[in-house]
N, CA, C and O atoms as a Tripos MOL2 file, in Angstrom:
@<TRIPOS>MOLECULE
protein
  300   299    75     0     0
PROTEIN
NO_CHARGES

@<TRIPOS>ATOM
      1 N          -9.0310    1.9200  -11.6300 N.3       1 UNK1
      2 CA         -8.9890    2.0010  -10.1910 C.3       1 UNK1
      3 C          -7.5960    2.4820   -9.7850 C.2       1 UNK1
      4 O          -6.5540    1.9500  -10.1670 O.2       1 UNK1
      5 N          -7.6820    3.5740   -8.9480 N.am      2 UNK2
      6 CA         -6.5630    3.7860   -8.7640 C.3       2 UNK2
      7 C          -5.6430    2.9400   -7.2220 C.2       2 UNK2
      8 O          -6.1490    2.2820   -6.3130 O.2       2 UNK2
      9 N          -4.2470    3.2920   -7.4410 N.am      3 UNK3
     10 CA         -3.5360    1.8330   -6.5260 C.3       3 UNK3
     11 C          -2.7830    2.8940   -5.8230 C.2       3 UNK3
     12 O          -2.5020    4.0750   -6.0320 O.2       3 UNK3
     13 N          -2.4660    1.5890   -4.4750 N.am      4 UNK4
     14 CA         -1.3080    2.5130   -3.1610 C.3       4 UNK4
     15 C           0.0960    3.3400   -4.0450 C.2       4 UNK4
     16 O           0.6500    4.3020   -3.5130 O.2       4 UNK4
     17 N           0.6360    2.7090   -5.7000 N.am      5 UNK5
     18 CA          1.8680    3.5390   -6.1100 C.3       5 UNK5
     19 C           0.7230    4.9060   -6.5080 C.2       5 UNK5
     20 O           1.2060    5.7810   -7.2260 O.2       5 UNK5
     21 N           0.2220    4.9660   -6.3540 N.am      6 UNK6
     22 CA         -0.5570    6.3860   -6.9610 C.3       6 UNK6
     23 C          -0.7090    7.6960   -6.1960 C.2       6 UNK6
     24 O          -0.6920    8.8560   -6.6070 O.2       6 UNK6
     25 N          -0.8330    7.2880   -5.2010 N.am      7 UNK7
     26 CA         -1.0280    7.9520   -3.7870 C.3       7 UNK7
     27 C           0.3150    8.9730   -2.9620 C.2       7 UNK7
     28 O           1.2090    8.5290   -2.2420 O.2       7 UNK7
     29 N           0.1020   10.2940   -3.3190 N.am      8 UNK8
     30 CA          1.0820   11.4240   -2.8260 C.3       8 UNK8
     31 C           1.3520   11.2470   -1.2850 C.2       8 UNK8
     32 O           0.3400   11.3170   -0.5880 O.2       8 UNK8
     33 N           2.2060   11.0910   -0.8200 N.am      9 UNK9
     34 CA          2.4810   10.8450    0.6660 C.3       9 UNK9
     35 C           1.5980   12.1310    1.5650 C.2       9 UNK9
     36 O           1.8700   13.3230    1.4220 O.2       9 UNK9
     37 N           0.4770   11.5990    2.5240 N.am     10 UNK10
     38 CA         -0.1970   12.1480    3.3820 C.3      10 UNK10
     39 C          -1.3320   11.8250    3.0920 C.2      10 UNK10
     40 O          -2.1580   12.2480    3.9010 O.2      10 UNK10
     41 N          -1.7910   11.1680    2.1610 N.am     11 UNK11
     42 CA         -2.7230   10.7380    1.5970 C.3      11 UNK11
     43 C          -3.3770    9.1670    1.9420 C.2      11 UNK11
     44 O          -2.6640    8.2090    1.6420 O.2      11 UNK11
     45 N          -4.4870    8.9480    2.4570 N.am     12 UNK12
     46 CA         -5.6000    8.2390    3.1300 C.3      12 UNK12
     47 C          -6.1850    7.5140    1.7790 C.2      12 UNK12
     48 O          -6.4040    8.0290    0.6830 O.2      12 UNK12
     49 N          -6.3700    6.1420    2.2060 N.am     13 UNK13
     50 CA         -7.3720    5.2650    1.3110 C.3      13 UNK13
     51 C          -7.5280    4.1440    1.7450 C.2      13 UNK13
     52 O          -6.6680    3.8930    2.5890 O.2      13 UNK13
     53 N          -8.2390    3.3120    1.5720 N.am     14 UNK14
     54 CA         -8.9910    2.0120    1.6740 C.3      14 UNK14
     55 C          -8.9440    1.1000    0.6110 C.2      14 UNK14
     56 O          -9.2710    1.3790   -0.5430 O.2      14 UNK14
     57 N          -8.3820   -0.4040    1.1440 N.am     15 UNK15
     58 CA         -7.6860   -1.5020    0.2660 C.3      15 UNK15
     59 C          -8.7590   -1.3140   -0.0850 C.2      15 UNK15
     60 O          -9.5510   -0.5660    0.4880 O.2      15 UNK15
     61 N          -9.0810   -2.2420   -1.5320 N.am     16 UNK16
     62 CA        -10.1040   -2.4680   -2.1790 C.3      16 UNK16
     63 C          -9.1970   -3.9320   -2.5790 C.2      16 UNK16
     64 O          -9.7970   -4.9770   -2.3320 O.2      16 UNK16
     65 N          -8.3460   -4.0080   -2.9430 N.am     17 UNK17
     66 CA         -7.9840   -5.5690   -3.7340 C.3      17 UNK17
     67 C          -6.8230   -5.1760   -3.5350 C.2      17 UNK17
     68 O          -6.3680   -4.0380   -3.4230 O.2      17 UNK17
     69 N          -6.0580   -6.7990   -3.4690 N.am     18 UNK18
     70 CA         -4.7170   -6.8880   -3.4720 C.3      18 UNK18
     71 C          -3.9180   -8.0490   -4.2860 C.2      18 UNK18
     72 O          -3.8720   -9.2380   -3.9700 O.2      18 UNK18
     73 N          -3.3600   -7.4890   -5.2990 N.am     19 UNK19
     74 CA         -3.0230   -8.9790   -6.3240 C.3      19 UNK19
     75 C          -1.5620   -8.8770   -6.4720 C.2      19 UNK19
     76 O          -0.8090   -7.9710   -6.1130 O.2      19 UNK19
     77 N          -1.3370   -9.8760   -7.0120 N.am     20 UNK20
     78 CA          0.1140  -10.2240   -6.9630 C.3      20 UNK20
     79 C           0.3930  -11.3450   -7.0350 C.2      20 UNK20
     80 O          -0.5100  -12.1610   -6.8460 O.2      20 UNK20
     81 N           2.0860  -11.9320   -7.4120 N.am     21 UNK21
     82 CA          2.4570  -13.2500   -6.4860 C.3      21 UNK21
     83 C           1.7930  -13.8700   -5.5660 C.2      21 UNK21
     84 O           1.4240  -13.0170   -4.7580 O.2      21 UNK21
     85 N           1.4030  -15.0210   -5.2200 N.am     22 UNK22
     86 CA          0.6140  -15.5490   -4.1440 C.3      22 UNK22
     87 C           1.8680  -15.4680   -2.6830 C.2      22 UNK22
     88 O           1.6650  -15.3030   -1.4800 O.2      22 UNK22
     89 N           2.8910  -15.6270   -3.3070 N.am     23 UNK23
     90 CA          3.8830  -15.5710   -1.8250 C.3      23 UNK23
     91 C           3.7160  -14.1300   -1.3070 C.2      23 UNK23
     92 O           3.8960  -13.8880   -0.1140 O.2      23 UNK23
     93 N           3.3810  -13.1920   -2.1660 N.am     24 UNK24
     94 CA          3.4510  -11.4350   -1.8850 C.3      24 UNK24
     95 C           1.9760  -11.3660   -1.2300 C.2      24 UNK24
     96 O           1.8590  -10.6670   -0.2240 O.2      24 UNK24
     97 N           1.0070  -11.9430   -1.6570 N.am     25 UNK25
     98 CA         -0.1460  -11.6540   -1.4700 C.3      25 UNK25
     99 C          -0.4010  -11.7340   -0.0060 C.2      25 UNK25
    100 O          -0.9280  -10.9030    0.7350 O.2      25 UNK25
    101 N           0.3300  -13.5080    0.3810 N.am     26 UNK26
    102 CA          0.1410  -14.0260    1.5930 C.3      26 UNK26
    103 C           0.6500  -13.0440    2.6700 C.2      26 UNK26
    104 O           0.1740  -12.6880    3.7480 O.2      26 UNK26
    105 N           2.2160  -12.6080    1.7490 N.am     27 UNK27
    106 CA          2.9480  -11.7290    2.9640 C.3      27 UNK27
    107 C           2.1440  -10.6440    3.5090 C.2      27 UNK27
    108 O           1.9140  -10.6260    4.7180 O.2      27 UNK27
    109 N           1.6520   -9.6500    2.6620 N.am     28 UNK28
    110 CA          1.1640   -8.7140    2.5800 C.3      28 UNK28
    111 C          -0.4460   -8.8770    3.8670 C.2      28 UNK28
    112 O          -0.8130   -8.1060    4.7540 O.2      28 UNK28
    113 N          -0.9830  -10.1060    3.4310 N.am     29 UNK29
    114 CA         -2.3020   -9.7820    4.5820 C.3      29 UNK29
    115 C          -1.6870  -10.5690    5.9960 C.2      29 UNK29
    116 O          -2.3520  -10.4940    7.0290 O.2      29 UNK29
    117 N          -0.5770  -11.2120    5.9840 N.am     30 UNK30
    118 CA          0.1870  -10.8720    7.4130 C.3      30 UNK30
    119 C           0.4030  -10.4720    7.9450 C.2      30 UNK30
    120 O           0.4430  -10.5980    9.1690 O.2      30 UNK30
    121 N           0.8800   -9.1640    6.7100 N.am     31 UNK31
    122 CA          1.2340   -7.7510    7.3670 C.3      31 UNK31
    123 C          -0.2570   -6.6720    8.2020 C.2      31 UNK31
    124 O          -0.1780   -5.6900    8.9390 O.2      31 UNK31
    125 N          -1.3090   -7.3100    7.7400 N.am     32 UNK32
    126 CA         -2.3320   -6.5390    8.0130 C.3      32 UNK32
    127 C          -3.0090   -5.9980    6.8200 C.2      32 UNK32
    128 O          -4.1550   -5.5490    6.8530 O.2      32 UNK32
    129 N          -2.2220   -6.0570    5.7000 N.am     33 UNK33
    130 CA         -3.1910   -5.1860    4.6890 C.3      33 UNK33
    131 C          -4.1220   -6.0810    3.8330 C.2      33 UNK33
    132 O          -3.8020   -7.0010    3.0810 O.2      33 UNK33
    133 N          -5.5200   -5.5250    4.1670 N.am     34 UNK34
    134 CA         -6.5010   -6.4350    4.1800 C.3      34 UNK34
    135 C          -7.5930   -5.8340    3.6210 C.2      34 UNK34
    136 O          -8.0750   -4.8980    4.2590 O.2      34 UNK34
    137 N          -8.2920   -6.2620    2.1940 N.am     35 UNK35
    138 CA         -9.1860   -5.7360    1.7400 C.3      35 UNK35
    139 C         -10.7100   -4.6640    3.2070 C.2      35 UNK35
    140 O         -11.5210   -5.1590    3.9900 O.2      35 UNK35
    141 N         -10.4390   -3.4580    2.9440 N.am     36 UNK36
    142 CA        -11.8590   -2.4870    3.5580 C.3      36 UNK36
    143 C         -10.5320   -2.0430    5.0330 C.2      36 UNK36
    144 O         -10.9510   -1.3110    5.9290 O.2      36 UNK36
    145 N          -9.0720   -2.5450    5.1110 N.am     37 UNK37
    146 CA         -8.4380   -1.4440    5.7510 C.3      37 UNK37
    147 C          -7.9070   -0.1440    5.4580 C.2      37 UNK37
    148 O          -7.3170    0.0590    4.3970 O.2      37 UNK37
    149 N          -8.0630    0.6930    6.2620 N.am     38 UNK38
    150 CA         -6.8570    2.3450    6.0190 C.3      38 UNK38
    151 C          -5.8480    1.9740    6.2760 C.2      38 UNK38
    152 O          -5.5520    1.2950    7.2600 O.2      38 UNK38
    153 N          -4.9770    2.4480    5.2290 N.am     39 UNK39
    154 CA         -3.6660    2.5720    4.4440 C.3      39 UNK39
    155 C          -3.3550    4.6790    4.6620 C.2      39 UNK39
    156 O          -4.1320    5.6300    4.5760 O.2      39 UNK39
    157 N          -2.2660    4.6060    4.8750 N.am     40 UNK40
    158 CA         -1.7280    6.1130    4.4850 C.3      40 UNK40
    159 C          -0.5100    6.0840    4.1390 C.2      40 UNK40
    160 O           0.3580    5.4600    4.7480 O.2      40 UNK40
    161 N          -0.2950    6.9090    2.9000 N.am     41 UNK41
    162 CA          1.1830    6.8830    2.4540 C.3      41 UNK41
    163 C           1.8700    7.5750    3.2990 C.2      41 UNK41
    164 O           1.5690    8.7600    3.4400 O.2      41 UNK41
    165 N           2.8030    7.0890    3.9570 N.am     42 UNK42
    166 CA          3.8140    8.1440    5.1180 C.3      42 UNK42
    167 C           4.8320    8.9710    4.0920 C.2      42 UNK42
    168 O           4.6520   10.1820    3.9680 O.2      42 UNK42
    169 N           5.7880    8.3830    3.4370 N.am     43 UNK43
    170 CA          7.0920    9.2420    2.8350 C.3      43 UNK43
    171 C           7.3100    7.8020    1.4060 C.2      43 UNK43
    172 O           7.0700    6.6180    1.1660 O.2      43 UNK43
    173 N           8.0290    9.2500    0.7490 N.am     44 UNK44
    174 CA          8.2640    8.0370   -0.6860 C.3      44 UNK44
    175 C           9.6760    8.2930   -0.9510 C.2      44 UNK44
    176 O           9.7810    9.5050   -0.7640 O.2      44 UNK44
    177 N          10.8220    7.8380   -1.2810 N.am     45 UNK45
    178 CA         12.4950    7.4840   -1.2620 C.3      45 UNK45
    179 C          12.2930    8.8530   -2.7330 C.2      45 UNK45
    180 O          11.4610    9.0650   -3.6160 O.2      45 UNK45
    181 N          13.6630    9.5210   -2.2510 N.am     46 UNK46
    182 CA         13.5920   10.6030   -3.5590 C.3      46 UNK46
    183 C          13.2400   10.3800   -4.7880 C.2      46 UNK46
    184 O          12.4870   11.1650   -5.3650 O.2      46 UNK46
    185 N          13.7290    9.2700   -5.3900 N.am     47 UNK47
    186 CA         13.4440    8.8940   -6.4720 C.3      47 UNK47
    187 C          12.0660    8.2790   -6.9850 C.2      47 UNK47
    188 O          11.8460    8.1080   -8.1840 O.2      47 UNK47
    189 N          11.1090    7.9430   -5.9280 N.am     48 UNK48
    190 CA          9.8520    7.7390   -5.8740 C.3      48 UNK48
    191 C           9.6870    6.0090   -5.4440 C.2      48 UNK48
    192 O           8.5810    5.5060   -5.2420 O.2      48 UNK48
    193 N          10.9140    5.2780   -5.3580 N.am     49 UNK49
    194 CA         11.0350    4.2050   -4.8810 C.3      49 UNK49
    195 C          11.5640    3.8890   -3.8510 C.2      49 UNK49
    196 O          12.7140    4.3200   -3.9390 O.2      49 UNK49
    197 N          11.4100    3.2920   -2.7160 N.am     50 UNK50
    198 CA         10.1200    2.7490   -2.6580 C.3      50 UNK50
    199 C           9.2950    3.5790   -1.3680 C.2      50 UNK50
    200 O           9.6550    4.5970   -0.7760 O.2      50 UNK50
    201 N           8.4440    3.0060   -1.2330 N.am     51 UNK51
    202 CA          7.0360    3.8120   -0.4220 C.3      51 UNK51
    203 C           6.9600    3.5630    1.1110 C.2      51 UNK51
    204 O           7.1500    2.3730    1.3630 O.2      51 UNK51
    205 N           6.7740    4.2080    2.0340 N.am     52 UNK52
    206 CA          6.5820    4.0490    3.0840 C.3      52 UNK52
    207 C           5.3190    4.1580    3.4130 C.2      52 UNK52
    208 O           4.9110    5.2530    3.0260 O.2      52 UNK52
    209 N           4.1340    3.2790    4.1760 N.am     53 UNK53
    210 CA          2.7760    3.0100    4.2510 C.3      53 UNK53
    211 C           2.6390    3.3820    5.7880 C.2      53 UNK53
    212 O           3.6860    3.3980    6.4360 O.2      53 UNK53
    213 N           1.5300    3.6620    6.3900 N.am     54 UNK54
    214 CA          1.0000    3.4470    7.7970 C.3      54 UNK54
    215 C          -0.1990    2.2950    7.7320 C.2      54 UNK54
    216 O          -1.2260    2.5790    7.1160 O.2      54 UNK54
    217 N          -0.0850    1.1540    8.2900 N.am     55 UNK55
    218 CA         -1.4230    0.4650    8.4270 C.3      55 UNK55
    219 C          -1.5610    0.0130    9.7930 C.2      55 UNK55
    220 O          -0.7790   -0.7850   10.3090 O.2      55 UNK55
    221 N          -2.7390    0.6170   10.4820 N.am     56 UNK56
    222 CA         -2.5290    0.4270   11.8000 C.3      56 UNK56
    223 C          -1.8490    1.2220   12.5880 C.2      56 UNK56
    224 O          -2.0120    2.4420   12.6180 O.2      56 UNK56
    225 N          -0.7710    0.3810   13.5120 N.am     57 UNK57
    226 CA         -0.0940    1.2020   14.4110 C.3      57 UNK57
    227 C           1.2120    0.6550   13.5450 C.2      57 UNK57
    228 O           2.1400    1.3580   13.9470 O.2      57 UNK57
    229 N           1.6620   -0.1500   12.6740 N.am     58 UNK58
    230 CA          2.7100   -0.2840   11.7430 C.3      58 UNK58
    231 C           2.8780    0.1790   10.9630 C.2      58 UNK58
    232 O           1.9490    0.8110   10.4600 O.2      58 UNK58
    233 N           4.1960    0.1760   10.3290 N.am     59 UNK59
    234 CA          4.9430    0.9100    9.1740 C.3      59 UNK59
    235 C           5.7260    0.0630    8.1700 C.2      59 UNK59
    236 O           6.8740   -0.3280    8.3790 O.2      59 UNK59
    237 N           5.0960   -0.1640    7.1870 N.am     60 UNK60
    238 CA          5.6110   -1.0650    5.8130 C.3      60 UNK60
    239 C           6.6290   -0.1650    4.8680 C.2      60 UNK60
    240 O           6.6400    1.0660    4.8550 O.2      60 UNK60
    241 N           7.2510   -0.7920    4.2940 N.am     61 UNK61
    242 CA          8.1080   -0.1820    3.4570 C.3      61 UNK61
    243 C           7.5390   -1.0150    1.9730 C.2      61 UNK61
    244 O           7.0160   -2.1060    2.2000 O.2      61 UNK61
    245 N           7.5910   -0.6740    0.8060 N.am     62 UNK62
    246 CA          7.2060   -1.4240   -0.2730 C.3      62 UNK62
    247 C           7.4770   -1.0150   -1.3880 C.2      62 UNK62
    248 O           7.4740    0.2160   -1.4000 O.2      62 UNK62
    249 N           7.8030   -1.6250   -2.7030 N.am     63 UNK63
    250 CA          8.4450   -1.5500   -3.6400 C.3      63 UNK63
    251 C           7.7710   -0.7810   -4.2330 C.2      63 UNK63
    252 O           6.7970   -0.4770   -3.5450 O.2      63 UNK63
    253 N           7.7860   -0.1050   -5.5460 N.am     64 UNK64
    254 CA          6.7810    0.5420   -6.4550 C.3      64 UNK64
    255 C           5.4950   -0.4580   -7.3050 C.2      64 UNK64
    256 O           4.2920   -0.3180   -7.5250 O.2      64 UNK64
    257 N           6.4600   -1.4150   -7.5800 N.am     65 UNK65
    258 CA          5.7300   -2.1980   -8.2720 C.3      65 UNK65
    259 C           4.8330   -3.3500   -7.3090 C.2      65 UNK65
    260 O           3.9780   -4.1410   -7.7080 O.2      65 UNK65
    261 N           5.2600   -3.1790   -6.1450 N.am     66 UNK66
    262 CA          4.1890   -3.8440   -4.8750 C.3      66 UNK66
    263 C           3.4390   -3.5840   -4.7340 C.2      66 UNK66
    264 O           2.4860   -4.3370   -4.5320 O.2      66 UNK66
    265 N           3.3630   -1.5930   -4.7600 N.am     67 UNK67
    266 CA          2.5520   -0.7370   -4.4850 C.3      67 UNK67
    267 C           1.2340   -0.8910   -5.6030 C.2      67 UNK67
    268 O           0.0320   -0.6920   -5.4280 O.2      67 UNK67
    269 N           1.8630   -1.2550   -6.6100 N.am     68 UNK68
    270 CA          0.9410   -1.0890   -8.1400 C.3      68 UNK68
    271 C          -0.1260   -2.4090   -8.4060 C.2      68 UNK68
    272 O          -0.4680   -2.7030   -9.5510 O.2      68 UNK68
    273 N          -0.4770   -2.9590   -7.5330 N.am     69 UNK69
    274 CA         -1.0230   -4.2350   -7.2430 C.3      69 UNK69
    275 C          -2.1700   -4.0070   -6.1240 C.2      69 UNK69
    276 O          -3.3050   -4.4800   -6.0910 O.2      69 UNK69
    277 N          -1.6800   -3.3500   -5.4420 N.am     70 UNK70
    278 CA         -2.7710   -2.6020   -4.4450 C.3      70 UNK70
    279 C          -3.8040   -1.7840   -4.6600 C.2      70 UNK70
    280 O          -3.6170   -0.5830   -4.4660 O.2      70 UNK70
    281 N          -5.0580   -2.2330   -5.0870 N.am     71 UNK71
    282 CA         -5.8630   -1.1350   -5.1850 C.3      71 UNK71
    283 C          -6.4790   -0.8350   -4.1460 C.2      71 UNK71
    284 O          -6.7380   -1.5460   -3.1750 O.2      71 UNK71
    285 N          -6.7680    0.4300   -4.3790 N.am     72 UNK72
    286 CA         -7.3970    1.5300   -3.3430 C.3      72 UNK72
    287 C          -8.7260    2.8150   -4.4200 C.2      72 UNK72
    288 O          -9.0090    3.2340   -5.5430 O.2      72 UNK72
    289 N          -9.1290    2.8830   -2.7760 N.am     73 UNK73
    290 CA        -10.2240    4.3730   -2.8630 C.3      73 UNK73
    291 C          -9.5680    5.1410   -1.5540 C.2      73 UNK73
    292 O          -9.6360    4.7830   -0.3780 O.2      73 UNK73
    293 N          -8.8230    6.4600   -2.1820 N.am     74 UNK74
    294 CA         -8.8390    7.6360   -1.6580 C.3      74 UNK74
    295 C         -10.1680    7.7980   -0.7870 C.2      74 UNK74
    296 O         -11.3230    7.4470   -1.0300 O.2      74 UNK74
    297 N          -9.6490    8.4010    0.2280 N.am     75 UNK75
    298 CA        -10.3800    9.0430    1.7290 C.3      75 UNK75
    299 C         -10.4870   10.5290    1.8120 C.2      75 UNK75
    300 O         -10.9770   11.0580    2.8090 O.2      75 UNK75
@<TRIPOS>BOND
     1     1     2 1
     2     2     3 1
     3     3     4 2
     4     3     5 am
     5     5     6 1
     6     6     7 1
     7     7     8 2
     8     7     9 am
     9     9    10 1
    10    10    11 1
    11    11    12 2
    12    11    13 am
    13    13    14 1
    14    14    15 1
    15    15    16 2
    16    15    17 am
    17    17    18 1
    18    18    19 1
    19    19    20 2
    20    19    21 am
    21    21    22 1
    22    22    23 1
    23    23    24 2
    24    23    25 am
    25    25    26 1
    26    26    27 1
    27    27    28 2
    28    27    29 am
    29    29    30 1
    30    30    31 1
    31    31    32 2
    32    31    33 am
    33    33    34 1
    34    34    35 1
    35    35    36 2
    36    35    37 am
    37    37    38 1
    38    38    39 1
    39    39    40 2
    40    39    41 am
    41    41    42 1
    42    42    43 1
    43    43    44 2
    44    43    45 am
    45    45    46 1
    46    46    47 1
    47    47    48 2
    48    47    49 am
    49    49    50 1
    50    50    51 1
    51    51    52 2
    52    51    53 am
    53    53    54 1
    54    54    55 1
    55    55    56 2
    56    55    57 am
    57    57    58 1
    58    58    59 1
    59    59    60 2
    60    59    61 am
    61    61    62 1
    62    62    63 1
    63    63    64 2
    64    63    65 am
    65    65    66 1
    66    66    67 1
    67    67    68 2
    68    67    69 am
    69    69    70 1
    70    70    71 1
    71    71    72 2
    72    71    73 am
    73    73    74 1
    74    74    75 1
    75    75    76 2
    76    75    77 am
    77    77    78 1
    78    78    79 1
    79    79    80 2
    80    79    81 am
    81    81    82 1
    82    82    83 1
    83    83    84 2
    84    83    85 am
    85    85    86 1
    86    86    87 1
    87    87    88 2
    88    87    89 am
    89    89    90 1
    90    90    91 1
    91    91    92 2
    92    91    93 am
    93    93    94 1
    94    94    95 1
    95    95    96 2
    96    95    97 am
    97    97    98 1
    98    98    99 1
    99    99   100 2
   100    99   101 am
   101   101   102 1
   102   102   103 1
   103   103   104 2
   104   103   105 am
   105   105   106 1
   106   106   107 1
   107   107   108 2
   108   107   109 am
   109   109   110 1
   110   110   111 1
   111   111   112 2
   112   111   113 am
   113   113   114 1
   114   114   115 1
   115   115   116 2
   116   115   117 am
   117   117   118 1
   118   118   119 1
   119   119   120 2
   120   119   121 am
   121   121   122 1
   122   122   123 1
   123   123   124 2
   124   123   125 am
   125   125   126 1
   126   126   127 1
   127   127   128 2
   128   127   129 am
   129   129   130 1
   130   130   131 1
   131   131   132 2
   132   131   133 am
   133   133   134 1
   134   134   135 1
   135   135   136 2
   136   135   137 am
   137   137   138 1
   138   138   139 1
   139   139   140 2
   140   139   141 am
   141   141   142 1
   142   142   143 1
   143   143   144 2
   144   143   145 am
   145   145   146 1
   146   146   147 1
   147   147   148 2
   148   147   149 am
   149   149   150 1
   150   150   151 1
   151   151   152 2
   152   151   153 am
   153   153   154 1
   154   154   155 1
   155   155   156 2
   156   155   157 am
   157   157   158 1
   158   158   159 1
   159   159   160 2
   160   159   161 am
   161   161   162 1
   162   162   163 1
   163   163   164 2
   164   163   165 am
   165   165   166 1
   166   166   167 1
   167   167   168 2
   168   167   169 am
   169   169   170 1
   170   170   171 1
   171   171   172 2
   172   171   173 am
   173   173   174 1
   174   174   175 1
   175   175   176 2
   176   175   177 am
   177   177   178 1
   178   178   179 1
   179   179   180 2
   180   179   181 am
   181   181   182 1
   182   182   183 1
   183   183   184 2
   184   183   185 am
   185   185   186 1
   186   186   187 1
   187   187   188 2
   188   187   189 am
   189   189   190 1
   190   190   191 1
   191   191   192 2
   192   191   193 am
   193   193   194 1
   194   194   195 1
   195   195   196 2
   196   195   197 am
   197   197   198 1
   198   198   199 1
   199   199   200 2
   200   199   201 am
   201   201   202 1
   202   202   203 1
   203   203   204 2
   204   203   205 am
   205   205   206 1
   206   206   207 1
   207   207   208 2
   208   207   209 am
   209   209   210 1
   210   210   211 1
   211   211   212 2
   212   211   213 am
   213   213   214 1
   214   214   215 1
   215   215   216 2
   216   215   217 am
   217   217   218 1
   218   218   219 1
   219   219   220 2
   220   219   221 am
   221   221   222 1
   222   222   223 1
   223   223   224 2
   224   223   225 am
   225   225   226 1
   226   226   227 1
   227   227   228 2
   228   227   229 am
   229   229   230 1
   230   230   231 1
   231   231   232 2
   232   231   233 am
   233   233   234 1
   234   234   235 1
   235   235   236 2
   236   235   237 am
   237   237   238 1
   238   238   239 1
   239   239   240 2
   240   239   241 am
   241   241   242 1
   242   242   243 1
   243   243   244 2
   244   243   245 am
   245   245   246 1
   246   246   247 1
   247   247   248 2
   248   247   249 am
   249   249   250 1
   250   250   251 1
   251   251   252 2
   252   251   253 am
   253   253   254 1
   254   254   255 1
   255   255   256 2
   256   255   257 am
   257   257   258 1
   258   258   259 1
   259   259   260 2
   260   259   261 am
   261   261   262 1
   262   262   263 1
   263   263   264 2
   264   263   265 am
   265   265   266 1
   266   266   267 1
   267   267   268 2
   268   267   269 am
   269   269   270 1
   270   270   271 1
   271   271   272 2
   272   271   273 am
   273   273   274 1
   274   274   275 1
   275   275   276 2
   276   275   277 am
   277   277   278 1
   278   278   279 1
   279   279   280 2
   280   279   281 am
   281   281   282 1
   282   282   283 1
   283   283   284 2
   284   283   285 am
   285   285   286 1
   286   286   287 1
   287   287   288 2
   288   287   289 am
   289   289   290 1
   290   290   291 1
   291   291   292 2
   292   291   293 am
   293   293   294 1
   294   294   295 1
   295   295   296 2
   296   295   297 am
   297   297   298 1
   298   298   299 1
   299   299   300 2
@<TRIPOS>SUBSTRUCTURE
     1 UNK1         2 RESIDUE 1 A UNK
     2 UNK2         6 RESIDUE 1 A UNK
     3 UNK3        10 RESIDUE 1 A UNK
     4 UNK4        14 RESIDUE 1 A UNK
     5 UNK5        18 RESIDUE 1 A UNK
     6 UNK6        22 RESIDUE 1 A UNK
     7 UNK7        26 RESIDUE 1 A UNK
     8 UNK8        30 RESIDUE 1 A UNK
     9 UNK9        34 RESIDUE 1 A UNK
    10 UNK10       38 RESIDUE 1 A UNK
    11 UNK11       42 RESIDUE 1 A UNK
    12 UNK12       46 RESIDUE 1 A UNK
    13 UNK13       50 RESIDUE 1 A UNK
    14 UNK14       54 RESIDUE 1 A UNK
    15 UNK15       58 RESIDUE 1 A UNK
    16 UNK16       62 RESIDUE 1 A UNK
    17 UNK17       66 RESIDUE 1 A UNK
    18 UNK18       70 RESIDUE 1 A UNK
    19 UNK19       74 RESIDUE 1 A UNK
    20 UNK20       78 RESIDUE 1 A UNK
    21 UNK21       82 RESIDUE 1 A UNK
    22 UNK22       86 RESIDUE 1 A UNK
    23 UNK23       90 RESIDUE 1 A UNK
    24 UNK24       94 RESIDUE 1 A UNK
    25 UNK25       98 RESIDUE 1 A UNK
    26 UNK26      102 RESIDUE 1 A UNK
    27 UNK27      106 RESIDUE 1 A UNK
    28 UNK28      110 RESIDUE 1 A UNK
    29 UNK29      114 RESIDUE 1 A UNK
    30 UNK30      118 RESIDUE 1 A UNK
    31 UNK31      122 RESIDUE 1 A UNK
    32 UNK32      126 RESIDUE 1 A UNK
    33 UNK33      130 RESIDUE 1 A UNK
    34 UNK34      134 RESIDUE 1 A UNK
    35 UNK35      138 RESIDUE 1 A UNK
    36 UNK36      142 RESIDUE 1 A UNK
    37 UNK37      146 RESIDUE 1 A UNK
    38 UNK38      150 RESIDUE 1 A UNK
    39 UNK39      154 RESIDUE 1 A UNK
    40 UNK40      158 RESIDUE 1 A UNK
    41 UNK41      162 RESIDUE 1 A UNK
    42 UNK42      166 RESIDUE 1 A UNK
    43 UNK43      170 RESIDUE 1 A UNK
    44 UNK44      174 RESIDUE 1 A UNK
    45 UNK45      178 RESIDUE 1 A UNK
    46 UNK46      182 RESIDUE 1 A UNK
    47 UNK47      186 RESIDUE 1 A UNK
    48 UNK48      190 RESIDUE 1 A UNK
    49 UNK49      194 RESIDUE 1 A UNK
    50 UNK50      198 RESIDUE 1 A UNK
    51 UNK51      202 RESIDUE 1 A UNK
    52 UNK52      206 RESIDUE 1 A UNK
    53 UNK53      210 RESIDUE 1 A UNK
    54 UNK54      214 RESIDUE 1 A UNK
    55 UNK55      218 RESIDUE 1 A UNK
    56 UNK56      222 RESIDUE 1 A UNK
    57 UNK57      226 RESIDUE 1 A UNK
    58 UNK58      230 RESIDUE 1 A UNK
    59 UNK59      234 RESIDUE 1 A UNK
    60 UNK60      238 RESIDUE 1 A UNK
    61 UNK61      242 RESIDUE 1 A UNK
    62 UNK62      246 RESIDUE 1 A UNK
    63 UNK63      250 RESIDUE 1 A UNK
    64 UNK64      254 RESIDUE 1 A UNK
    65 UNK65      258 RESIDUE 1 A UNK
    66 UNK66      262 RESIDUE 1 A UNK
    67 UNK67      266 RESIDUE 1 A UNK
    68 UNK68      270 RESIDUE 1 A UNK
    69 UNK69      274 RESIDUE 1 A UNK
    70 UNK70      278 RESIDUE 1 A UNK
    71 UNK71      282 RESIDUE 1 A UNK
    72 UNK72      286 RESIDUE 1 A UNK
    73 UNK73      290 RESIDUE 1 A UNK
    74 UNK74      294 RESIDUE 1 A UNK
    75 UNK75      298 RESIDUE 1 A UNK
């Protein structure tokens, strides 16, 4: 399955699962990201760390390895 670190910035998909730390997990569906929401990668830091997300009308910033916990289906 492929995950949100996978995803070329401009690119559309839909949580499917979100694992992790339980403190990350919690943070994360606070934030809104919530299994069957759209996610879009906005911009990724030159070096490919870390990721900038759209969910909603918000804007997450997230680690690589945050990102790699997130699965998704491309849109």
């Amino acid at each position: 399955m492929p995950t949100l670190a996978d995803l070329a910035p401009g690119q559309r998909a839909e949580v499917l699962s979100v694992t992790g730390p339980p403190a990350l997990v919690q943070r994360l569906y606070e934030f809104g990201l919530l299994e069957g929401e759209p996610v879009e990668v906005l911009a990724r830091a030159p070096l490919g760390d870390p990721l900038e997300i759209g969910i909603g009308n918000s804007r997450l910033s997230l680690r690589k390895s945050e990102a790699a916990g997130i699965g998704v289906r491309p849109l």
